[in-house]
SEKOL-798409 format. One record per residue: x, y, z of N, C-alpha, C in turn; residue in three letters. Coordinates in steps of 0.02 Angstrom, whole numbers, plus 50000, padded with zeros to 5 digits. Example, Ala and Ser with C-alpha at 12.3 -4.5 7.8 and 13.67 -1.06 7.14 Angstrom:
! SEKOL-798409
REC     nX     nY     nZ    caX    caY    caZ     cX     cY     cZ  residu
REC  50660  49716  50390  50615  49775  50390  50660  49835  50390     Ala
REC  50642  49888  50354  50684  49947  50357  50645  50002  50394     Ser
END
This chain:
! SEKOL-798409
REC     nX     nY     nZ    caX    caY    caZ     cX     cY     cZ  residu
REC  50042  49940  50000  50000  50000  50000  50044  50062  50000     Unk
REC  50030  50111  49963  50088  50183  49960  50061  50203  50028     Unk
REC  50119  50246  50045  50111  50261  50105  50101  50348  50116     Unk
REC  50038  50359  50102  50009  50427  50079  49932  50442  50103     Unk
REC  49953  50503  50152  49919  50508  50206  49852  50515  50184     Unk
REC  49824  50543  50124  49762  50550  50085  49738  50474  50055     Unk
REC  49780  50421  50024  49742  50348  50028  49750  50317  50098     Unk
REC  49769  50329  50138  49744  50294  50218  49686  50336  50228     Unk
REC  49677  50388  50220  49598  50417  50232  49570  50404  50207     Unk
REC  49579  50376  50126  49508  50344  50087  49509  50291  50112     Unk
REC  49563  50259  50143  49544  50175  50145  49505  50165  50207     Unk
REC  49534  50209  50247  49467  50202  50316  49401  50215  50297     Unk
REC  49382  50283  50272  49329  50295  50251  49298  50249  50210     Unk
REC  49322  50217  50175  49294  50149  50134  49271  50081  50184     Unk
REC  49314  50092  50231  49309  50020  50269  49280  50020  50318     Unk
REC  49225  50092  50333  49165  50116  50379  49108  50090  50335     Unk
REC  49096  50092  50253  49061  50068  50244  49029  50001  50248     Unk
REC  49050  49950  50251  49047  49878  50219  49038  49861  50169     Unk
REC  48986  49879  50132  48986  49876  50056  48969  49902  50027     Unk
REC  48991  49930  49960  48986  49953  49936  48960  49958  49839     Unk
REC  48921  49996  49804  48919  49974  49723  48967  50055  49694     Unk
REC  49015  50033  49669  49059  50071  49633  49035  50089  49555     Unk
REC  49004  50148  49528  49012  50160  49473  49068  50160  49429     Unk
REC  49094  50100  49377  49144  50097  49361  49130  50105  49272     Unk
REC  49198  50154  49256  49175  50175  49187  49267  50148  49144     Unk
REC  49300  50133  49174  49365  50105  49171  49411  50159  49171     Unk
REC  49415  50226  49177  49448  50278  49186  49481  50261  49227     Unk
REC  49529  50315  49232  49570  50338  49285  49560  50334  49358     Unk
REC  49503  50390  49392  49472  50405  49436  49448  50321  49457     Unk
REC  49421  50322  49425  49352  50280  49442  49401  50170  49447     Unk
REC  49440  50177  49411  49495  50119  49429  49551  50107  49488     Unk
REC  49542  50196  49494  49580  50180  49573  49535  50178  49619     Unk
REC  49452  50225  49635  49435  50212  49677  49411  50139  49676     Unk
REC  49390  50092  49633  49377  50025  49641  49452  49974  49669     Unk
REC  49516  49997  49626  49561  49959  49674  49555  49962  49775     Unk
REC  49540  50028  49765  49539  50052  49854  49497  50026  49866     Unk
REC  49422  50047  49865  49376  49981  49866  49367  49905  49883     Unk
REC  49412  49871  49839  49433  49812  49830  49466  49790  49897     Unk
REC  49531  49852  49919  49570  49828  49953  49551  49836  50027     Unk
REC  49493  49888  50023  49469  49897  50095  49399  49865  50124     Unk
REC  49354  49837  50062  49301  49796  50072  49315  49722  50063     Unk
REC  49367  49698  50012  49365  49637  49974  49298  49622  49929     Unk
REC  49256  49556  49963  49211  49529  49941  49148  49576  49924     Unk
REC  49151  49631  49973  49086  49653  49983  49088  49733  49925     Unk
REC  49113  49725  49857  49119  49795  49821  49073  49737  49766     Unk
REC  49047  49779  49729  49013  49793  49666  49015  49824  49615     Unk
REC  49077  49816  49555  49074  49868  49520  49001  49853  49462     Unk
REC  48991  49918  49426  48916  49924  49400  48964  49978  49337     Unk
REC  48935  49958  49275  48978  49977  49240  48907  49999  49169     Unk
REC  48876  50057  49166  48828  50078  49126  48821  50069  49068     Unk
REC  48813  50041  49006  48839  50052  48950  48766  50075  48911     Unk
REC  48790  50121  48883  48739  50178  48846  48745  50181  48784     Unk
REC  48719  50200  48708  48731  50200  48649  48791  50257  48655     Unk
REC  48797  50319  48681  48858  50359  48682  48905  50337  48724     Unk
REC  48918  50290  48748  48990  50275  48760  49030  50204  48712     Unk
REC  49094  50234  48710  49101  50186  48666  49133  50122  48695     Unk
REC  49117  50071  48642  49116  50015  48641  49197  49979  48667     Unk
REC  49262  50006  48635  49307  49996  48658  49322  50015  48749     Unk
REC  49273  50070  48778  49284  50089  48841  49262  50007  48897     Unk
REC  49172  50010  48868  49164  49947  48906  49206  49883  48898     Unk
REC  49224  49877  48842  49268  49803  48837  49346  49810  48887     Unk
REC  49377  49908  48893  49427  49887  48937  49405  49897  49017     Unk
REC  49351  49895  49030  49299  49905  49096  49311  49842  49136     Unk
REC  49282  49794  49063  49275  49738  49101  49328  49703  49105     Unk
REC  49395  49707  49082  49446  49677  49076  49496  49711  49148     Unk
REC  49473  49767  49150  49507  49790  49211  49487  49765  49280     Unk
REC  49412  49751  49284  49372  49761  49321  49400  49657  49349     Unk
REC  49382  49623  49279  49412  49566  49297  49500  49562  49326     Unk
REC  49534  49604  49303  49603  49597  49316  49614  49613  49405     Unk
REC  49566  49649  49432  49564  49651  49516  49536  49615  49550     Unk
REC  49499  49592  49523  49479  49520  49544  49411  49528  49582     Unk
REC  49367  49605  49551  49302  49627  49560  49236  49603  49561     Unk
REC  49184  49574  49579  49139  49560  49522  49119  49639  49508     Unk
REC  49075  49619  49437  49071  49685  49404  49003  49645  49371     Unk
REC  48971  49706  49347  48897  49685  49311  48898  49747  49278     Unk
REC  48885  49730  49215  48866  49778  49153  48799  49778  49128     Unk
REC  48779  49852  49143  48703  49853  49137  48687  49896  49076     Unk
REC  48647  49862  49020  48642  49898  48946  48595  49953  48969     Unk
REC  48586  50016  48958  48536  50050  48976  48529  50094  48896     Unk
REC  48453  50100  48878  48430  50132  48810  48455  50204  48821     Unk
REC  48453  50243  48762  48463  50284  48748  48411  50351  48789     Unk
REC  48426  50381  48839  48359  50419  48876  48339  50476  48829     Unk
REC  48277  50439  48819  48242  50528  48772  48243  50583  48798     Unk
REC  48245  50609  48859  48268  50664  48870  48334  50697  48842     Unk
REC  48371  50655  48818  48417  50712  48811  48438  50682  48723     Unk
REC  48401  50647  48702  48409  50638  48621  48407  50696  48573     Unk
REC  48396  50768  48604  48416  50821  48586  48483  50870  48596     Unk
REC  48511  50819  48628  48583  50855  48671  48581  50919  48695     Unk
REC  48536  50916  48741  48523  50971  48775  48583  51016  48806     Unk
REC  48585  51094  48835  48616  51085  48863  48632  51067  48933     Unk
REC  48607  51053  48969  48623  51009  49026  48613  50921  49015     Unk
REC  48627  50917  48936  48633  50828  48970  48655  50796  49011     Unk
REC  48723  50838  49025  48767  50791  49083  48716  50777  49147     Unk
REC  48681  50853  49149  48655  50830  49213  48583  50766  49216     Unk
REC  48553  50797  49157  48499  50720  49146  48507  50658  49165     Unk
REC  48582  50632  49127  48600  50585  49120  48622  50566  49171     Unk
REC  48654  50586  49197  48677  50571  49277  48617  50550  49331     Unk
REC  48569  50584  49330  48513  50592  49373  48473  50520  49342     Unk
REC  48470  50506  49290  48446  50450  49249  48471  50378  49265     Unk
REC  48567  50391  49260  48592  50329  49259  48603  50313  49349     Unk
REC  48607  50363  49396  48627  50342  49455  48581  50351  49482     Unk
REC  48515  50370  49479  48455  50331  49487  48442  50271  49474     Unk
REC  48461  50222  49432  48472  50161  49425  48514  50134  49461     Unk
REC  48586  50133  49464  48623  50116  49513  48603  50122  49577     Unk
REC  48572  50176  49605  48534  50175  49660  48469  50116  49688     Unk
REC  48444  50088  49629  48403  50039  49663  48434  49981  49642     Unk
REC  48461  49963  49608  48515  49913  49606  48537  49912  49663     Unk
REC  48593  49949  49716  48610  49936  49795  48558  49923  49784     Unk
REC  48483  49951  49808  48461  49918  49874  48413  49854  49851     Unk
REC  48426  49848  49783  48408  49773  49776  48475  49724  49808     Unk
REC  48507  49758  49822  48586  49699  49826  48583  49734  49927     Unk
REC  48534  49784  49952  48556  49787  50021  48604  49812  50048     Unk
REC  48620  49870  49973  48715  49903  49993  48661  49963  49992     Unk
REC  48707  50011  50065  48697  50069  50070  48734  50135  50033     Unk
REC  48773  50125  50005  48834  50150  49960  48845  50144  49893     Unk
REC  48839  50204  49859  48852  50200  49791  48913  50265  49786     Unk
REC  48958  50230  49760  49001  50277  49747  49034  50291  49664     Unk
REC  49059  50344  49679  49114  50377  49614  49160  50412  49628     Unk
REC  49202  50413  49554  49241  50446  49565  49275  50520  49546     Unk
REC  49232  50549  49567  49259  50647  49572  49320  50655  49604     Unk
REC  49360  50698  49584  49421  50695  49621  49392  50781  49663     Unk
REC  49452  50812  49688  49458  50876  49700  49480  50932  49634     Unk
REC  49540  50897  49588  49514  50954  49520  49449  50957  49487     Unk
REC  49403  50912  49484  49337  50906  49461  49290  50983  49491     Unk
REC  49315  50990  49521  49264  51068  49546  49295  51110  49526     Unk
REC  49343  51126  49483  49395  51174  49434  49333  51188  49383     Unk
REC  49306  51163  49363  49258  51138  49299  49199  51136  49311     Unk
REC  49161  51159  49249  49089  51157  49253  49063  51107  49223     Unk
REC  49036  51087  49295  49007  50999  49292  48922  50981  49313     Unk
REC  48877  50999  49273  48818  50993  49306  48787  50935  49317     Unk
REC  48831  50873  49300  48822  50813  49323  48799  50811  49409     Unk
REC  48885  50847  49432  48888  50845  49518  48828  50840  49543     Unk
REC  48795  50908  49522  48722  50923  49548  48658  50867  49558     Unk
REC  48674  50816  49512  48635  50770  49506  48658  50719  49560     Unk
REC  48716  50700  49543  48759  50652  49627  48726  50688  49676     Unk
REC  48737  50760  49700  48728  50773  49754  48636  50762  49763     Unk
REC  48614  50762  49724  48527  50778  49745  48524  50689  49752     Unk
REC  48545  50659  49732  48552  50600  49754  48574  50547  49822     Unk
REC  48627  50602  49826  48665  50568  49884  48726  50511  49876     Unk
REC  48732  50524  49816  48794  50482  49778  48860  50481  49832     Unk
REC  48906  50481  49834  48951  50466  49897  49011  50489  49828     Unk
REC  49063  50532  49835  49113  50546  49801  49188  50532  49843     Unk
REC  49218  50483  49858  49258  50458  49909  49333  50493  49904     Unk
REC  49359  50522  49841  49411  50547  49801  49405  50619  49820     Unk
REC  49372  50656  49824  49341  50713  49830  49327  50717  49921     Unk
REC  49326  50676  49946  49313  50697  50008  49391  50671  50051     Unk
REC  49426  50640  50014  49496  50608  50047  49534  50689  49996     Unk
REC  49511  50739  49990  49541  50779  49942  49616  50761  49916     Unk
REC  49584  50704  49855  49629  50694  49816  49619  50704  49719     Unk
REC  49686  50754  49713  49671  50786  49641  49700  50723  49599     Unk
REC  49687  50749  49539  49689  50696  49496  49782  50698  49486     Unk
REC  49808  50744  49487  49879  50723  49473  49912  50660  49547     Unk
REC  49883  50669  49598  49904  50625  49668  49863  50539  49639     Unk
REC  49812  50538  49610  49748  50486  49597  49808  50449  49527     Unk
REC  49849  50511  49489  49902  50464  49427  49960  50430  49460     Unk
REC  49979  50481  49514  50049  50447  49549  50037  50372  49583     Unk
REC  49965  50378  49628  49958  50332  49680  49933  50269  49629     Unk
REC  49924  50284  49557  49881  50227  49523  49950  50185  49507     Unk
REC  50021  50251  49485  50062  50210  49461  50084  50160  49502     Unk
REC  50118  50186  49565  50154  50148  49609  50101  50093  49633     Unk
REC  50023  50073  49613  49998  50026  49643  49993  49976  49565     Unk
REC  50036  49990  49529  50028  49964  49478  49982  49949  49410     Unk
REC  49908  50005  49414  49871  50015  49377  49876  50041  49300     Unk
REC  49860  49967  49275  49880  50005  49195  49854  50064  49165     Unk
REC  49789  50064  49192  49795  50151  49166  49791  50223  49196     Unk
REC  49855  50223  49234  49868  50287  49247  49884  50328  49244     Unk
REC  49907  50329  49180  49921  50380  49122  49861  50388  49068     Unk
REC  49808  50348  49056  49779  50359  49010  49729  50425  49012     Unk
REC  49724  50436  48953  49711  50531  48943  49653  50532  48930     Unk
REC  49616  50585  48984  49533  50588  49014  49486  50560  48943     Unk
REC  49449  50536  48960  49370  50517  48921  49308  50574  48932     Unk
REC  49257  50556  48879  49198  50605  48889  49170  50552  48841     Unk
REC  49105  50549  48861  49041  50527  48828  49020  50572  48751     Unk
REC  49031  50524  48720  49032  50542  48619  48955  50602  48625     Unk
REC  48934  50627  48660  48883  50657  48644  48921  50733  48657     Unk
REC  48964  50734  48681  49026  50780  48691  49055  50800  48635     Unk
REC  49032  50763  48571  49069  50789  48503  49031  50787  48462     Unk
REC  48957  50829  48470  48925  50836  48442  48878  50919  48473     Unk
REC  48871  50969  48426  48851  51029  48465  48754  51020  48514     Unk
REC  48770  51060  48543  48734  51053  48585  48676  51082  48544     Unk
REC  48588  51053  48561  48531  51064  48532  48525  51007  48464     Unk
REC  48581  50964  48443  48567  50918  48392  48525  50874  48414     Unk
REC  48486  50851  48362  48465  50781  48356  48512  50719  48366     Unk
REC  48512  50675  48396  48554  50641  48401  48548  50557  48373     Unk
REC  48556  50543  48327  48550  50461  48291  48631  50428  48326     Unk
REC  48590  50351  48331  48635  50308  48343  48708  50294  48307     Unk
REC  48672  50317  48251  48730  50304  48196  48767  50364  48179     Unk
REC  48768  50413  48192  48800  50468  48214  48878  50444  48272     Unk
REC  48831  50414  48318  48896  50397  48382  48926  50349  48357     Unk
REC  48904  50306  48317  48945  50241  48301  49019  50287  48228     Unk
REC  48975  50336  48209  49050  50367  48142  49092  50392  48184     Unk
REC  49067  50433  48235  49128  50469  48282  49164  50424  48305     Unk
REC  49150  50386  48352  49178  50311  48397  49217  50265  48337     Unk
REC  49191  50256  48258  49246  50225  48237  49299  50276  48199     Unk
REC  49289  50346  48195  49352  50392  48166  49418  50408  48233     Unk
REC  49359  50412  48306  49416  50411  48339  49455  50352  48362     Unk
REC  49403  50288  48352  49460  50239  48364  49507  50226  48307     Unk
REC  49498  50249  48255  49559  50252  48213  49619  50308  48204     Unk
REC  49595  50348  48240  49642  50405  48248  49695  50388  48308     Unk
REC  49645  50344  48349  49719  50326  48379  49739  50278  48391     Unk
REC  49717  50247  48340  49777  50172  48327  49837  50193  48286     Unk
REC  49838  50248  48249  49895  50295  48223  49927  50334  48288     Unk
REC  49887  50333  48339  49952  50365  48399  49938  50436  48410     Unk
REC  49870  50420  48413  49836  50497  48437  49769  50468  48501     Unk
REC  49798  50445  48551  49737  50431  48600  49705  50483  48636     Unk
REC  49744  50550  48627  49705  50594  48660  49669  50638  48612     Unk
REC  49615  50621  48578  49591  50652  48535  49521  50669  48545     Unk
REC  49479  50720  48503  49424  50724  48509  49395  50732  48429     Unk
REC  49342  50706  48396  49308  50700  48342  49263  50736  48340     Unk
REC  49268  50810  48341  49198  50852  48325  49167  50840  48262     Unk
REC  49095  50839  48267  49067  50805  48218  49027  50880  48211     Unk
REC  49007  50900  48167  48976  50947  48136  48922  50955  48064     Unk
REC  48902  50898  48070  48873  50873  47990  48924  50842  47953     Unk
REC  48935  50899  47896  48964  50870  47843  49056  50874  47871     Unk
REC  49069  50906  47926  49124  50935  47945  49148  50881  47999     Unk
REC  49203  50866  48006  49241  50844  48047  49333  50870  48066     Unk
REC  49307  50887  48135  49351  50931  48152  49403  50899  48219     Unk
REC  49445  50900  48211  49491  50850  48227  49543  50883  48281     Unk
REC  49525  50859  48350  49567  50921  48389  49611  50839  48448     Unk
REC  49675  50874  48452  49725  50864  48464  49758  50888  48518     Unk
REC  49815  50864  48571  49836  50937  48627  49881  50944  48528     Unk
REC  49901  51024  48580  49927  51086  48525  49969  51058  48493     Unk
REC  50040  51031  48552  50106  51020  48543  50097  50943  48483     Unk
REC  50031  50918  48474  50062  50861  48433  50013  50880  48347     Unk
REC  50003  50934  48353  49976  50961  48287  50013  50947  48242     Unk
REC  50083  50950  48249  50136  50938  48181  50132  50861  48165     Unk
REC  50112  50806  48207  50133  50746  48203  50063  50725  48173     Unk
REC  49984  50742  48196  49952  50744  48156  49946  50743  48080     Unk
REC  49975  50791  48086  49972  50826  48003  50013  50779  47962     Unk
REC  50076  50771  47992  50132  50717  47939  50088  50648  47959     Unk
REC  50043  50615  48003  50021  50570  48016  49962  50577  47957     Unk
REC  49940  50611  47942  49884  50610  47898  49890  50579  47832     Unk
REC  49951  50619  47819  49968  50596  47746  49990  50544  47756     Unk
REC  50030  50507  47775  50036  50441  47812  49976  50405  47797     Unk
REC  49952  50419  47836  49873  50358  47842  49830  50368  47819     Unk
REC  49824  50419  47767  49765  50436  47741  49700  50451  47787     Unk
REC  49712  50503  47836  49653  50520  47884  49591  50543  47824     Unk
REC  49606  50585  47797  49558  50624  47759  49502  50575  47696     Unk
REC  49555  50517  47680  49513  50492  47631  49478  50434  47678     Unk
REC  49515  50420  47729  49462  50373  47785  49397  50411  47837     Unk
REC  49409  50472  47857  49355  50512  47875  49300  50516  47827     Unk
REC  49337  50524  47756  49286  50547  47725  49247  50469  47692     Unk
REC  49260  50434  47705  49248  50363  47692  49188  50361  47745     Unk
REC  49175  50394  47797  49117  50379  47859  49080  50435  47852     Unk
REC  49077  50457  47785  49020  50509  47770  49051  50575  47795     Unk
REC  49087  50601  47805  49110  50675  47804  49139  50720  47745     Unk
REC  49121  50756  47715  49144  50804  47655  49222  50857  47667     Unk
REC  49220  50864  47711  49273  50906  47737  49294  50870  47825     Unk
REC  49366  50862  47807  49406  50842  47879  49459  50907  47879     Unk
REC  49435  50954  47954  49498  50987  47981  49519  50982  48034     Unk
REC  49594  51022  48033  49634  50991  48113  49598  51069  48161     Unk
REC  49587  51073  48200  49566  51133  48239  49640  51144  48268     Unk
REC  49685  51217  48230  49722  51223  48250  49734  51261  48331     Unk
REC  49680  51269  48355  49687  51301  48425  49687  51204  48476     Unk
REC  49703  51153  48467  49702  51112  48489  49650  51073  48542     Unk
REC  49662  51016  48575  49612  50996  48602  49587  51064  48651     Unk
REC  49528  51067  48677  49499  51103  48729  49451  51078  48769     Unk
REC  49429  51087  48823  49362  51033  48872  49336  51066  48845     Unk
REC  49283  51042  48816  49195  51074  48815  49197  51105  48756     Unk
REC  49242  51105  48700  49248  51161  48650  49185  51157  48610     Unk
REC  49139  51109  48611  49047  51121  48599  49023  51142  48629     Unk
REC  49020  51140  48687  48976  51179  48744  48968  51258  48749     Unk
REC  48898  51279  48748  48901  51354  48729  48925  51394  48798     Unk
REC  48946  51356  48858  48989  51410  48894  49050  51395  48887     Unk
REC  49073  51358  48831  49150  51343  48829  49198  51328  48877     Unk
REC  49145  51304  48952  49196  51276  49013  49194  51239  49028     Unk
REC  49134  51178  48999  49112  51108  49014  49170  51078  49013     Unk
REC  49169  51022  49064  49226  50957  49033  49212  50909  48997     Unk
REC  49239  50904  48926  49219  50832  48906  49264  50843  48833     Unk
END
C-alpha cells in the first residue's frame, strides 16, 4: 500500500462502509477508487459499469477487463438511449447522471448496499460539471473528493499501485462531440467512435472527433499538431474520414479544449 496520508483516509473511510456498488466506467478516477475499494472491502464491492449507445464500445470492453484483472465482480448494465436528452440538451450531463445513478441507486438496494460511489476527484470542481448536481441531489458518495485527492496525486498513487491506466488521457461521453441542441442518431455515435478509434491506433489517443454534419474537426493537445498533420498523409486520415460520410476533415488548429461544443466553453468533456 503507498504510504500517503490522503489513501489511508480513503481506505478508512471505505472500510466504515461495508459495502459498497462502485460506478465503474474504466477511467482513471474511477479504477483507482475500485482498486481502494477492493482493498478495503474485498468481497463486499460491486462494480456496475453503465453502457449507453454514447459511450464507446472499446471503453466497456477495457471496463471489464480491468474490472476482471482486480479480481472485482462487476455487472454491466445495457441501459437505452434516455429521450430526454436525444436532443443534446444543454444540461445533458446533468439528465443523464440523474437518469443513470438513479438506477444504480436501486440496484444497491436490491443487493442491500447502502453505498454508491464515484469517482470525482478535487480538480473536478475546477470545471463546470452539472452532472455533480445530480450526485449530490442523490446522495451519491464521492470518496476521492472527500479524501481531497486531485487527479495528478489519483496518477501517481495509480502508478506505484501498479494500475495500467494511469496515464491514460481523460474520456467524455461521444455526445461531447456533437454541438449542443442536435438531434442525436445512433449512427452518428457509432462514425465518431469509429474515426476516433482510428485516429488513435495511428498514435493519437488523446483526441476528440467534433462532428459537425458534413464537417469533421479534429482536435488534438497543440504540441502534437505537427505529428498529426505528417500522420495524415501517412494514413490517409482524410480519405478514411471521409469514407464515414464527412465532406470536409479539419485539424482545429487552436488544439484539444474541454467542452469546445459547449456554449459556455467551460464544460469538461
Amino acid at each position: 500500500m503507498p504510504e500517503d496520508k490522503k489513501y489511508r483516509s480513503l481506505l478508512r473511510d471505505l472500510q466504515q462502509m461495508g459495502k459498497a456498488v462502485v460506478a465503474f466506467s474504466g477511467g482513471v478516477d474511477s479504477t483507482f477508487l475500485l482498486h481502494a475499494a477492493r482493498e478495503a472491502l474485498g468481497a463486499n464491492v460491486l462494480a456496475v459499469t453503465l453502457a449507453t449507445p454514447y459511450i464507446p464500445q472499446s471503453e466497456l470492453a477495457e471496463a471489464k477487463a480491468l474490472a476482471d484483472s482486480l479480481g472485482v465482480r462487476h455487472r454491466v448494465v445495457v441501459e437505452p438511449f434516455p429521450e430526454a436528452i436525444r436532443n443534446n440538451p444543454p444540461d445533458h450531463c446533468y439528465l443523464c447522471k440523474r437518469h443513470l445513478f438513479s438506477t444504480l441507486l436501486a440496484m444497491a438496494a436490491e443487493e442491500r448496499i447502502d453505498h454508491v460511489l464515484e469517482g470525482t476527484n478535487s480538480d473536478d470542481l475546477q470545471d463546470f460539471r452539472p452532472g455533480l448536481r445530480a450526485l449530490r441531489e442523490l446522495g451519491v458518495e464521492s470518496p476521492l473528493l472527500k479524501a481531497g485527492l486531485a487527479k495528478d496525486d489519483i496518477r501517481r498513487l495509480s502508478r506505484s499501485l501498479g494500475l495500467s491506466v494511469w496515464d491514460k488521457p481523460a474520456k467524455a461521453c461521444l455526445l461531447s462531440r456533437i454541438p449542443v441542441g442536435t438531434w442525436v442518431e445512433e449512427a452518428e455515435l457509432r462514425r465518431i467512435e469509429e474515426g476516433e478509434e482510428f485516429l488513435a491506433r495511428i498514435g493519437f489517443p488523446a483526441v476528440r472527433l467534433r462532428s459537425h454534419g458534413e464537417i469533421a474537426r479534429i482536435e488534438v493537445p497543440l504540441e502534437e499538431i505537427p505529428a498529426l498533420i505528417a500522420a495524415a498523409r501517412q494514413h490517409g486520415v482524410d480519405d478514411r474520414l471521409k469514407g464515414l460520410g464527412y465532406r470536409h476533415v479539419t485539424v482545429d488548429l487552436a488544439g484539444y479544449r474541454r467542452g469546445s461544443l459547449n456554449r459556455n466553453q467551460d464544460a469538461a468533456s
